[in-house]
VEXFIMI-690088 format. One record per residue (C-alpha): residue number from 0; residue in three letters; y, x, z. Coordinates in Angstrom, 2 decimals, decimal comma. Layout:
% VEXFIMI-690088
(NUM ALA (Y X Z))
...
//
This chain:
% VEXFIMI-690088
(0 UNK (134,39 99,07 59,74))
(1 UNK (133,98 102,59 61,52))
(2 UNK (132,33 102,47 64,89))
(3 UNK (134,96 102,86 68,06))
(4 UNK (133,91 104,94 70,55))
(5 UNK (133,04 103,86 73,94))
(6 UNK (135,40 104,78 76,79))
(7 UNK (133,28 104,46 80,26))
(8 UNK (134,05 104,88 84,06))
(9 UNK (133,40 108,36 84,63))
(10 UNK (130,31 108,53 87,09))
(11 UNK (131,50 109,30 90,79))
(12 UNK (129,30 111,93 92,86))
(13 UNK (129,92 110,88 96,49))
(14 UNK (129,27 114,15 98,66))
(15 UNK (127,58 113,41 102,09))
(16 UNK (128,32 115,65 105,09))
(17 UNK (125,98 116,16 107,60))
(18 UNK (126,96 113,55 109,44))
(19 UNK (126,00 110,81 106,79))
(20 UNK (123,13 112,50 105,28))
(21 UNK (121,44 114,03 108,60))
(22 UNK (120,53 112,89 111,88))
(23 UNK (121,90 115,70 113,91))
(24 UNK (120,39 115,08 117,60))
(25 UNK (119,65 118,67 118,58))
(26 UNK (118,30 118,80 121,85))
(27 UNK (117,77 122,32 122,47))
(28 UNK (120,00 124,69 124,59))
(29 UNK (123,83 125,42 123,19))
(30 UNK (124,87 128,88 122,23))
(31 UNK (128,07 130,34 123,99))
(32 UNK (130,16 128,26 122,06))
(33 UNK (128,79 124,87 123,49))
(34 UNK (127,02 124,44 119,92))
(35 UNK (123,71 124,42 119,44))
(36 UNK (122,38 126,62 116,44))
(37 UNK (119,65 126,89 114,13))
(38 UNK (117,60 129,67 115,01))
(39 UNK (117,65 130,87 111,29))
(40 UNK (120,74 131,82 109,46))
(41 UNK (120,41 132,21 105,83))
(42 UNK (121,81 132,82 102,59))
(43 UNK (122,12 129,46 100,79))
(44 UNK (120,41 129,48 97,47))
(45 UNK (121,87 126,82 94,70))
(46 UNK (119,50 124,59 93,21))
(47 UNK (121,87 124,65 90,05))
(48 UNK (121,44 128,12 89,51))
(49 UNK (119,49 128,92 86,37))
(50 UNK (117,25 132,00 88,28))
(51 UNK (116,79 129,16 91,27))
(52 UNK (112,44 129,39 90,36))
(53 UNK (112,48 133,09 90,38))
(54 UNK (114,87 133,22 93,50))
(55 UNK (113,06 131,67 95,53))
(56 UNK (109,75 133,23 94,22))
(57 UNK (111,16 137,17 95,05))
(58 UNK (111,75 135,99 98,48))
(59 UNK (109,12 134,60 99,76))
(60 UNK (107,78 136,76 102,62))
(61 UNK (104,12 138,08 103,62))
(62 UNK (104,37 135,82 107,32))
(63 UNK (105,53 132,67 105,47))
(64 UNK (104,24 131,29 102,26))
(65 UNK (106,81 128,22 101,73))
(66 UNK (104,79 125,73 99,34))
(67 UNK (106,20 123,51 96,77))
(68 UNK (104,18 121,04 97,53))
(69 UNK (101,38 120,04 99,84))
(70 UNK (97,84 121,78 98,95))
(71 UNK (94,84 119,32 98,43))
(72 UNK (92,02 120,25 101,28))
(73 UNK (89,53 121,36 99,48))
(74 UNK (87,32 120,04 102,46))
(75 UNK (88,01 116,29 103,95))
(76 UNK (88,52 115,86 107,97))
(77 UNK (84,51 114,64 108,78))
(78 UNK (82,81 117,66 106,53))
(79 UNK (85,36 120,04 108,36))
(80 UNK (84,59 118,23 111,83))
(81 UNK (81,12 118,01 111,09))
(82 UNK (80,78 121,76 110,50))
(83 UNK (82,45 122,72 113,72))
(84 UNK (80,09 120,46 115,75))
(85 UNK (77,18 122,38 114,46))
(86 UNK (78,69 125,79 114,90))
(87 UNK (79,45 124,15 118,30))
(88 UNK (83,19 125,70 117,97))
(89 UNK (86,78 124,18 117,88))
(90 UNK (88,70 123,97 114,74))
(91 UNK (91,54 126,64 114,12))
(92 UNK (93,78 125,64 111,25))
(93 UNK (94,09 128,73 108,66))
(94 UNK (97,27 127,38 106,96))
(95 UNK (99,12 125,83 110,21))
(96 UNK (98,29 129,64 112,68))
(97 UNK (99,48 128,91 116,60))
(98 UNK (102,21 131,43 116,17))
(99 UNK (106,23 131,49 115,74))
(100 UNK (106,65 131,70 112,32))
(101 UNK (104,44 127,43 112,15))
(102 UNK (108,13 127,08 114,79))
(103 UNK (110,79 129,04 113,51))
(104 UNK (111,75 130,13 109,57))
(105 UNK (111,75 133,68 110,52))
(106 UNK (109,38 134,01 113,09))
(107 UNK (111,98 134,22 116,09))
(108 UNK (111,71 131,60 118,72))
(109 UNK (114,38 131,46 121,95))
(110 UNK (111,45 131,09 124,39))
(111 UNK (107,78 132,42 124,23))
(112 UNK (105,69 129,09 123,32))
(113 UNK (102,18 129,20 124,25))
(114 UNK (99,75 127,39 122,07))
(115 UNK (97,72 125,31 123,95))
(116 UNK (94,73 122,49 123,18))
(117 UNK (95,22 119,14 125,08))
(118 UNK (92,59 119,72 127,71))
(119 UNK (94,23 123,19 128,53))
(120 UNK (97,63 121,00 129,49))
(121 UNK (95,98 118,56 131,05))
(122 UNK (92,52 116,41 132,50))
(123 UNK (90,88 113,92 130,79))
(124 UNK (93,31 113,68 127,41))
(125 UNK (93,10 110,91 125,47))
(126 UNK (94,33 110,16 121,53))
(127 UNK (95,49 106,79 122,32))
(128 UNK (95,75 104,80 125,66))
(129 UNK (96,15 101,46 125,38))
(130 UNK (96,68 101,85 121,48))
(131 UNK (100,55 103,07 120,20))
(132 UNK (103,63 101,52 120,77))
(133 UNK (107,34 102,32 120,66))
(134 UNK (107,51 103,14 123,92))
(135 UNK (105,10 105,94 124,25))
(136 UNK (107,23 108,18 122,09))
(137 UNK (109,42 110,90 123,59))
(138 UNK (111,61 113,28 121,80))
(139 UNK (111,24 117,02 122,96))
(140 UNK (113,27 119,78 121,76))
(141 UNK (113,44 119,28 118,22))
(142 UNK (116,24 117,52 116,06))
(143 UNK (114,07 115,04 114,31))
(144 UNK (114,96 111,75 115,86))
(145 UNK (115,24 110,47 112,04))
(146 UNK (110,73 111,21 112,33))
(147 UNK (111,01 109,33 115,69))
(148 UNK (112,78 106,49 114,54))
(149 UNK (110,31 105,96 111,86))
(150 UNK (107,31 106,33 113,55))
(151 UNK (108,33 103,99 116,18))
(152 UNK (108,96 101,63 113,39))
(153 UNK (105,67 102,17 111,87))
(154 UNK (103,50 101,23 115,41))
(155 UNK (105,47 97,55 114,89))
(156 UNK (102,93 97,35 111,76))
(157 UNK (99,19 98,23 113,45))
(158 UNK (97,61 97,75 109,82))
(159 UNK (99,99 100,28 108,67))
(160 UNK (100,06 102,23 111,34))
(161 UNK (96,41 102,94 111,22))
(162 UNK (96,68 103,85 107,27))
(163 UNK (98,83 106,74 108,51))
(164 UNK (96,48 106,98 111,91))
(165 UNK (92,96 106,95 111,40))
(166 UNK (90,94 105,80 114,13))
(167 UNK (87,96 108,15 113,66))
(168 UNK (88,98 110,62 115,92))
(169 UNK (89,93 111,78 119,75))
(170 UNK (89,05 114,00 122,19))
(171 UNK (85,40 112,51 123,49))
(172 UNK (82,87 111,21 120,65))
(173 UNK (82,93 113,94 118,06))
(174 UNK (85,14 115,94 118,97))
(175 UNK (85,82 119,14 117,52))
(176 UNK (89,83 120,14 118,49))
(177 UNK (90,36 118,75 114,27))
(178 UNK (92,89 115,34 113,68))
(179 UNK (93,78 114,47 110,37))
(180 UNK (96,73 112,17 109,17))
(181 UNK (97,65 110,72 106,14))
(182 UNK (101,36 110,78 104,46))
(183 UNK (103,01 109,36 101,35))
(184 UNK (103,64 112,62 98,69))
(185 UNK (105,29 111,47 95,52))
(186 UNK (103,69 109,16 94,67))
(187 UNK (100,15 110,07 96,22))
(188 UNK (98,24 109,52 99,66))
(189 UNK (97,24 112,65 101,28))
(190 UNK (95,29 114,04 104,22))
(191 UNK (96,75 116,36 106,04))
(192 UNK (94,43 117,90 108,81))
(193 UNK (95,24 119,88 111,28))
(194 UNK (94,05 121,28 114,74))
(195 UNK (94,75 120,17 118,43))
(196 UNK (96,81 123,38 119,42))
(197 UNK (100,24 122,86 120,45))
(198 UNK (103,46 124,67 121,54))
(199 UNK (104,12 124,19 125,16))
(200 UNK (106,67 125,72 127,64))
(201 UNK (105,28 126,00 131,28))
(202 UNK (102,31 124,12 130,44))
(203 UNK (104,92 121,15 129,28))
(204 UNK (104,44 120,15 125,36))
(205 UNK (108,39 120,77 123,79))
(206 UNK (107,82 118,59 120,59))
(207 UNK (107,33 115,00 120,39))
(208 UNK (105,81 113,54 122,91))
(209 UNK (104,03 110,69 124,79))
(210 UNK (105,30 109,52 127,89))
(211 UNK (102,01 109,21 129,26))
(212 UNK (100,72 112,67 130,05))
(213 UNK (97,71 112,42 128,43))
(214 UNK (97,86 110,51 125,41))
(215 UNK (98,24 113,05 122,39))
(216 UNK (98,72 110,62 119,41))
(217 UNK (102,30 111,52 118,75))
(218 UNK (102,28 115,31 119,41))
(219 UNK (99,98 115,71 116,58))
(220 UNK (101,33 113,42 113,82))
(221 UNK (104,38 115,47 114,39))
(222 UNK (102,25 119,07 113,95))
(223 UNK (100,96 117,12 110,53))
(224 UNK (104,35 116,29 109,44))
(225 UNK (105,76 119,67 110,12))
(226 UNK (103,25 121,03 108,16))
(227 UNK (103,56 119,28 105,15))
(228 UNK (107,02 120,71 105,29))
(229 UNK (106,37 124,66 106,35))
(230 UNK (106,99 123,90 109,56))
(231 UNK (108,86 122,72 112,78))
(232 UNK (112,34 124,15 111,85))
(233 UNK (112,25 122,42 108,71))
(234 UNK (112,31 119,02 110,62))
(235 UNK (115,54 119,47 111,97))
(236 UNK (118,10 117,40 110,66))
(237 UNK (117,20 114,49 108,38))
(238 UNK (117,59 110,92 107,26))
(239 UNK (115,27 107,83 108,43))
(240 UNK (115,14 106,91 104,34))
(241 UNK (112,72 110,29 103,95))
(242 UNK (110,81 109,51 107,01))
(243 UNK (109,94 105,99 106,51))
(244 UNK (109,21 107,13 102,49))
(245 UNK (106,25 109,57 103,56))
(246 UNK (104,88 106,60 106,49))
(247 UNK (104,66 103,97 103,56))
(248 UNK (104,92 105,01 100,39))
(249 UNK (107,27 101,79 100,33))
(250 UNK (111,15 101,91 98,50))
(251 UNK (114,22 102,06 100,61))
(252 UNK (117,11 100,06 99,92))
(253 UNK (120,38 101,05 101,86))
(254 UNK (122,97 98,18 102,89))
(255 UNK (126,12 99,29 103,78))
(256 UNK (127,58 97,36 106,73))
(257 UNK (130,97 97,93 105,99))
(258 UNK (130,64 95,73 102,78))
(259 UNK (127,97 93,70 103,90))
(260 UNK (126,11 91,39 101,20))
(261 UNK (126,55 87,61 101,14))
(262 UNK (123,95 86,04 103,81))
(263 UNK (123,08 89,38 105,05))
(264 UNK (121,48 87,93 108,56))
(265 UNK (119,10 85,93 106,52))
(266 UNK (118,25 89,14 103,82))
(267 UNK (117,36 90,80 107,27))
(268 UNK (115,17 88,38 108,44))
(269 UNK (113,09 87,81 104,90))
(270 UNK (112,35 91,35 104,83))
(271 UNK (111,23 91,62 108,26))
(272 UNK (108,82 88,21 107,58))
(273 UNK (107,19 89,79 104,54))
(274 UNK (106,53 93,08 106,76))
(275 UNK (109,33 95,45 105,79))
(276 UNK (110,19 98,23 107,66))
(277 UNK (113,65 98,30 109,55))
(278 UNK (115,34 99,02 112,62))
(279 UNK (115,32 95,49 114,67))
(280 UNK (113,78 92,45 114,51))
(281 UNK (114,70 88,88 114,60))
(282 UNK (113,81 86,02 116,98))
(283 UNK (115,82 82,71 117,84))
(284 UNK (118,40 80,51 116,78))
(285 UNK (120,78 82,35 118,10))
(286 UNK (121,50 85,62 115,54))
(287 UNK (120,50 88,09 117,73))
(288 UNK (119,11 91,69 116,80))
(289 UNK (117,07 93,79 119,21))
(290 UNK (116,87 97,39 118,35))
(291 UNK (114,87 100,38 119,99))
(292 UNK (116,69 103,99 120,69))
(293 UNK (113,53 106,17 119,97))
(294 UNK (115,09 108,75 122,95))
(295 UNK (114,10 105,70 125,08))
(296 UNK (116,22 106,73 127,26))
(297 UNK (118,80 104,85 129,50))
(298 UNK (121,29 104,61 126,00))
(299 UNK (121,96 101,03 125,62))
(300 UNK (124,24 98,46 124,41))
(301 UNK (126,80 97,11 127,04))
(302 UNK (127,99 94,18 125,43))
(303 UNK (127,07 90,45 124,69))
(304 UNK (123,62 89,95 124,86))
(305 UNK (122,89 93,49 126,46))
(306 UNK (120,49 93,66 129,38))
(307 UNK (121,52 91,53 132,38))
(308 UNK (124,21 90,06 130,43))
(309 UNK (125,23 86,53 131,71))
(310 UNK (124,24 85,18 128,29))
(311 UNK (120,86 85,32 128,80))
(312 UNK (120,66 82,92 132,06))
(313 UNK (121,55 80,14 128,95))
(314 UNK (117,61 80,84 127,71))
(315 UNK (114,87 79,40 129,43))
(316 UNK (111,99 81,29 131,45))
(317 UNK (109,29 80,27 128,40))
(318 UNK (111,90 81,66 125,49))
(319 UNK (112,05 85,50 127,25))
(320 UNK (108,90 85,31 127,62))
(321 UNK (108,42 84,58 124,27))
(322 UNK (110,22 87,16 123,38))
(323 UNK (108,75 89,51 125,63))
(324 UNK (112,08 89,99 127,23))
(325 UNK (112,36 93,06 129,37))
(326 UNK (115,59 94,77 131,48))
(327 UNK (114,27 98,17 131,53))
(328 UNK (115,87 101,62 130,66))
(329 UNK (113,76 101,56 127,81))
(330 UNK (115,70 102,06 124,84))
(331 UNK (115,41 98,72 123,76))
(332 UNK (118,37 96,30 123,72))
(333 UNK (119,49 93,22 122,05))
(334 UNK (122,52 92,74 120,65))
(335 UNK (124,88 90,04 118,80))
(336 UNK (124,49 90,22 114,97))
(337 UNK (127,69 90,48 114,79))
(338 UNK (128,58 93,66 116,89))
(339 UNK (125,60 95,14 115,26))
(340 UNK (127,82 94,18 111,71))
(341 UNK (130,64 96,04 113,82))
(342 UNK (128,87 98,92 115,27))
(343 UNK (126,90 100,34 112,62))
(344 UNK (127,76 101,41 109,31))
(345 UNK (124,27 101,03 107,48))
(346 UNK (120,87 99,76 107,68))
(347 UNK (118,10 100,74 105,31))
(348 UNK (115,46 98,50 104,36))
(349 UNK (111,97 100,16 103,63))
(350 UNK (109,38 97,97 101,94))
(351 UNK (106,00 98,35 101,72))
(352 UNK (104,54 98,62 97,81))
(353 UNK (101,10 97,00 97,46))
(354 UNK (99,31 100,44 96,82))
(355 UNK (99,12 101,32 100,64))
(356 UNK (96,85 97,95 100,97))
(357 UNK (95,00 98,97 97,74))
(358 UNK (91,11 99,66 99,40))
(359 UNK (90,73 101,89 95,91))
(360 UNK (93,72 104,02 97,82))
(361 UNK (91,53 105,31 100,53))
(362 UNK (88,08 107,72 100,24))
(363 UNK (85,47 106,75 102,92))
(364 UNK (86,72 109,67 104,34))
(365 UNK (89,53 108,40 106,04))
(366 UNK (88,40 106,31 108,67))
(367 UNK (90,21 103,38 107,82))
(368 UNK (87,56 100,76 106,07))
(369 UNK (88,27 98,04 107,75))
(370 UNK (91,70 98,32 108,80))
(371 UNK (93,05 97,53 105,16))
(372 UNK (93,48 94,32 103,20))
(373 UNK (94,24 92,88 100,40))
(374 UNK (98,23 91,31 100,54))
(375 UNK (100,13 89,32 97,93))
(376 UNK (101,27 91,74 95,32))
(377 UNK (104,88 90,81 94,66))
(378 UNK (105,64 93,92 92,86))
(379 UNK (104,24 95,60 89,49))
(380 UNK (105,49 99,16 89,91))
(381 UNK (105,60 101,87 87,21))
(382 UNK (105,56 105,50 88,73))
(383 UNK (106,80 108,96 86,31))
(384 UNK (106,83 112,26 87,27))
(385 UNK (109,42 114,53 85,41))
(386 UNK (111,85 117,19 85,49))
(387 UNK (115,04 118,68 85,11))
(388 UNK (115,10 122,06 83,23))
(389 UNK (117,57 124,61 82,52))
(390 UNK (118,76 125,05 78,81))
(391 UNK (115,98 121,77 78,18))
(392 UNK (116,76 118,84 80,20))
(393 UNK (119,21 119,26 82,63))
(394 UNK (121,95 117,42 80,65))
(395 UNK (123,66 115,96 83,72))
(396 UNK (125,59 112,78 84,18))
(397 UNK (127,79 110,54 81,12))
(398 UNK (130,89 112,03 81,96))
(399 UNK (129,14 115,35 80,08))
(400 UNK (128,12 113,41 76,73))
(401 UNK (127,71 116,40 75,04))
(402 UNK (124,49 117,07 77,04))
(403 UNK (123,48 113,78 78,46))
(404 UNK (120,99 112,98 75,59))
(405 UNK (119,04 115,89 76,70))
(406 UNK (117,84 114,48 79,83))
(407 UNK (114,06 112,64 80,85))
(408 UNK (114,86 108,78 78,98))
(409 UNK (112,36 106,09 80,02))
(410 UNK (111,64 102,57 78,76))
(411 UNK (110,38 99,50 80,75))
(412 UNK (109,82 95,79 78,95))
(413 UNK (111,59 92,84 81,24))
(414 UNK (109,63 89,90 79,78))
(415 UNK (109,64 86,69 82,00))
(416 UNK (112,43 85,95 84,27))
(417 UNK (111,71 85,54 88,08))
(418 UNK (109,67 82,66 89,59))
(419 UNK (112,33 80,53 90,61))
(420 UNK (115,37 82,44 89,39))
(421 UNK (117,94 79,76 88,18))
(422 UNK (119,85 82,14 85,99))
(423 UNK (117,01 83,18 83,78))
(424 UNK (117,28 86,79 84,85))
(425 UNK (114,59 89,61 86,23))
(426 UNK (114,47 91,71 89,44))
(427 UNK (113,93 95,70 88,66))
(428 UNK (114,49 98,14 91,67))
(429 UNK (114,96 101,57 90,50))
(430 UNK (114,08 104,67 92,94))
(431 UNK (114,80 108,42 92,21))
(432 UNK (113,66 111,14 94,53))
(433 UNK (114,51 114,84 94,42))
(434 UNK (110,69 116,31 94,94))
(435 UNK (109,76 119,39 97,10))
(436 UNK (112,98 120,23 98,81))
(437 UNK (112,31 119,93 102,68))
(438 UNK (109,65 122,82 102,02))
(439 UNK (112,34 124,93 100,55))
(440 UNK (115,10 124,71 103,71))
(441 UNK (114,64 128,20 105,02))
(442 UNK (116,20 129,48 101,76))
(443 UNK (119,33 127,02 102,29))
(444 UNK (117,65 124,71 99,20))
(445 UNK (119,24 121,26 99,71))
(446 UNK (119,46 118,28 97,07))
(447 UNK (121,73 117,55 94,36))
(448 UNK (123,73 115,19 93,67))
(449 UNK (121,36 112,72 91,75))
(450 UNK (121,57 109,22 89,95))
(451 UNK (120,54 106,96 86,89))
(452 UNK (122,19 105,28 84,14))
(453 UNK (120,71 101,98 82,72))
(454 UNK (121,41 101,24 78,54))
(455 UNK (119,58 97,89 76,86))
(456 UNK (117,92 99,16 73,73))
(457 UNK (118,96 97,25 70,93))
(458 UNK (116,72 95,08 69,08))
(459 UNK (116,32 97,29 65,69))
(460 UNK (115,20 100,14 68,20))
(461 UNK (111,35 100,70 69,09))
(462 UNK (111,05 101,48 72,78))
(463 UNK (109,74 105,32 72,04))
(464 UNK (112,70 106,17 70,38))
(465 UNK (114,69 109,10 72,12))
(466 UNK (118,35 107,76 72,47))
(467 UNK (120,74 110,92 70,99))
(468 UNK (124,41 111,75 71,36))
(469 UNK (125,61 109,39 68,57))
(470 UNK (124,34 106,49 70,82))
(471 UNK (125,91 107,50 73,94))
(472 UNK (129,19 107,44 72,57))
(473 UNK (129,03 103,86 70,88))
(474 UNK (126,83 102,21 73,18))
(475 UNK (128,31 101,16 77,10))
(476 UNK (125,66 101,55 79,71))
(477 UNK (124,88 97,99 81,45))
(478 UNK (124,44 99,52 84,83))
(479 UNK (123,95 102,31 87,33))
(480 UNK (124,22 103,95 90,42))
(481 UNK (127,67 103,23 92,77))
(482 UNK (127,71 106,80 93,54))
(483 UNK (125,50 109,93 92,68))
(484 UNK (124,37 111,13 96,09))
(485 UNK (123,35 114,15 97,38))
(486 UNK (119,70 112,83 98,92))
(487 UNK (116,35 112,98 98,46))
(488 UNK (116,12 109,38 96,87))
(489 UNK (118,53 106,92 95,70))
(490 UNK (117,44 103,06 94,95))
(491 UNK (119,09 100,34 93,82))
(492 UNK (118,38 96,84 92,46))
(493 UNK (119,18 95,04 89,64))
(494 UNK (118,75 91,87 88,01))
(495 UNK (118,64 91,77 83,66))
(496 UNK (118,10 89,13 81,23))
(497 UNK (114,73 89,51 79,39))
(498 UNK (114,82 92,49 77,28))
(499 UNK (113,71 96,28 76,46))
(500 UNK (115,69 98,61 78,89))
(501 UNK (116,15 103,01 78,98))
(502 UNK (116,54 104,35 82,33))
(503 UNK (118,52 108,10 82,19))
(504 UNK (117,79 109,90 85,75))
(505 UNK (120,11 112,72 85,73))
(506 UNK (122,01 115,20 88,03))
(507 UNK (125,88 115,01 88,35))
(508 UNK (126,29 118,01 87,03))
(509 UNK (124,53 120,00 83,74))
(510 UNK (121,80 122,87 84,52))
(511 UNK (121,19 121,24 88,28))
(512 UNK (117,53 121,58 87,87))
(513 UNK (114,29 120,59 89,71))
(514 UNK (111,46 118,05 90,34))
(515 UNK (111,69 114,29 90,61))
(516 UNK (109,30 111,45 90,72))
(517 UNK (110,87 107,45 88,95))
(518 UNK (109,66 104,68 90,06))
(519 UNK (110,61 101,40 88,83))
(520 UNK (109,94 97,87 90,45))
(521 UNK (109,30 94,80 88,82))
(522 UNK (108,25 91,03 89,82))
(523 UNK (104,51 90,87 89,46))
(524 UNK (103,30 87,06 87,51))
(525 UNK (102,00 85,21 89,19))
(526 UNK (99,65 83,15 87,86))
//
């Protein structure tokens, strides 16, 4: 009986405008036609190109050296602090220089910045003051309220927060005008250090900032992040998925709220009990969400539940206490679960892997010893690095069948169902992320459309067998992406009978080429 061919839905790439895929919150002054502009205009350069590599190399300039990827220190934070406090000097950063071109792509700035160290701004600074919450952060000039958001997630977590910000440092005991930081990098933790000068404006910082004068915690985990990515400039515009990647090293899953899952109130509120990072929490018996505008500004919800609202004279005196219930212009407000349903189109879901807790994670360098434990590990995750290449591997989606074989294949063994699963089947989360593209913005770089195709490898075929052509076209995939999206990462989750599985990460579209790191989630036994 001759084989029939398989006739599949033709994968979908769903294109994301700025609008979706960026948080555009520029805050900076508007040209003449009421818009504010980037202060670089560029030629866009096509990551589907074949010459992309060699584009981007013969353009490069002598003032700007964009990286592909973060550099290792070859010195850690203390033997680099240590060496300025016997030279009795301040640190000066050779690959982060006080100048316009660590501010603008091109080296042209609207205003002359002056670099300035925290004790040339002001007396008596201070790293923290009373530790870090969500309030002290202020957004300056800089479109990166998508950073913001993050980070004011992030001080919710003080164990985590403290992996990211390392005590060991401020501006009295030891100190040497050096901070370092630590960020998630595909699939690695690493140090970024950096000095204490910053851009001001008449002696005011312009960048994120604390509200309190003197405390410079903020201002400088922004300098960190915007060098890991070439720069300030290259922070404008963005998505809170990226951000909350590179604080945790965790895997985003995005809900949409216009097709909300079953019980979503109650998926909300188990990730936010096992830690997970997202954009409200959950108190009462009443399903209520309070949410924090990282402009803190005097932007608040107006309706049910809002500050001052009649409902709230229902609650007693110990309850808002409880809660810590406050009805200041603060940026935080609380809000009926179901206008947040109605007033918001998505919510993403970070959660934290097990490998930020690992103590094996972390160097004594670091300055975080104590501040890490051991937690349950729920997940077993399996981490590849690979790539797309031209003429090699860049096969593209199953609508082109002729290539698809071609692309990076990868096998993972589902072998016991979940604890407590009553149809016998297993959890896998699957996460694909576009690497080193942020550090190539200047050139107009952005990501491809990108997604991953799921096949179950049939019994009389060994897992290290390369799937071909001939397979593709008898054999239906049994899942994979809704949409191929034009982001850094795309996740989704799954749940498979028992069984060996090939994962196809591809672009939409043939000779789309570039860098991407797989990672794949599974239940961890538990014994």
């Amino acid at each position: 009986m001759p084989l029939t061919e398989v006739v599949e839905e033709p994968s979908v790439f769903k294109p994301q405008d700025d609008a979706e895929k960026h948080c555009r919150c520029y805050k900076g002054a508007a040209g003449a036609d009421g818009h504010t502009h980037l202060v670089d205009d560029i030629e866009s350069v096509s990551l589907q190109k074949s010459t992309y590599y060699s584009r981007v190399s013969s353009e490069y300039t002598q003032n700007r050296i964009v990286k592909g990827g973060l550099k290792i220190p070859k010195k850690g934070f203390r033997t680099l602090r240590d060496e300025c406090l016997k030279a009795k000097k301040l640190y000066e950063d050779p690959e982060f220089p006080p100048n316009d071109y660590s501010i603008a792509f091109n080296g042209v700035t609207r205003r002359s910045y002056v670099w300035k160290r925290p004790h040339e701004v002001i007396e008596n600074p201070r790293f923290f003051i009373d530790g870090a919450t969500r309030f002290d952060i202020q957004q300056g000039e800089l479109g990166d309220c998508w950073l913001l958001a993050a980070v004011s997630n992030l001080t919710l977590n003080p164990q985590l927060f403290h992996v990211v910000v390392p005590r060991d440092q401020g501006f009295v005991e030891f100190y040497a005008g050096i901070f370092h930081f630590k960020f998630w990098q595909y699939g690695k933790w690493q140090e970024v250090v950096v000095d204490d000068m910053l851009p001001t404006y008449n002696n005011q910082l312009v960048f994120m900032h604390s509200k309190t004068k003197n405390e410079f915690w903020c201002a400088l985990l922004e300098k960190a992040y915007a060098k890991v990515y070439g720069g300030y400039e290259a922070l404008r515009g963005g998505n809170i998925n990226e951000s909350m990647v590179d604080l945790t090293g965790g895997v985003v899953e995005m809900i949409d709220l216009r097709n909300p899952p079953p019980r979503l109130f109650s998926l909300l509120w188990k990730a936010y009990r096992r830690g997970a990072l997202i954009g409200c929490a959950i108190e009462g018996k009443a399903e209520l969400i309070r949410l924090h505008n990282p402009w803190g500004n005097e932007t608040e919800w107006k309706g049910s539940w809002s500050d001052k609202s009649p409902e709230w004279a229902t609650i007693t005196e110990e309850e808002k206490k409880r809660l810590g219930l406050t009805f200041d212009d603060d940026g935080e407000f609380w809000m009926s679960f179901q206008d947040f349903v109605k007033n918001f189109t998505t919510v993403e879901v970070c959660d934290v892997t097990p490998e930020v807790f690992d103590h094996n994670s972390f160097d004594e360098e670091n300055g975080n010893e104590n501040q890490v434990d051991q937690v349950q590990k729920r997940w077993q995750m399996m981490i590849y690095e690979g790539a797309w290449a031209s003429h090699h591997s860049a096969g593209g989606c199953r609508n082109f069948i002729n290539t698809f074989a071609s692309n990076p294949q990868y096998s993972v063994q589902l072998e016991d169902p979940d604890v407590d699963d009553d149809d016998d089947l297993c959890t896998i989360v699957v996460s694909l992320m576009q690497k080193n593209v942020r550090q190539l913005k200047r050139y107009g770089v952005d990501y491809v459309p990108i997604g991953f195709t799921i096949y179950k490898l049939p019994p009389d075929m060994q897992p290290e067998q390369k799937l071909d052509t001939e397979f593709f076209k008898y054999n239906p995939s049994i899942a994979k992406v809704p949409f191929f999206l034009n982001s850094r990462e795309v996740t989704t989750r799954f749940r498979f009978p028992p069984g060996t599985y090939v994962i196809i990460p591809s672009t939409f579209e043939p000779e789309m080429t570039g860098e991407f790191l797989l990672r794949i989630f599974t239940e961890a036994k538990r014994k």
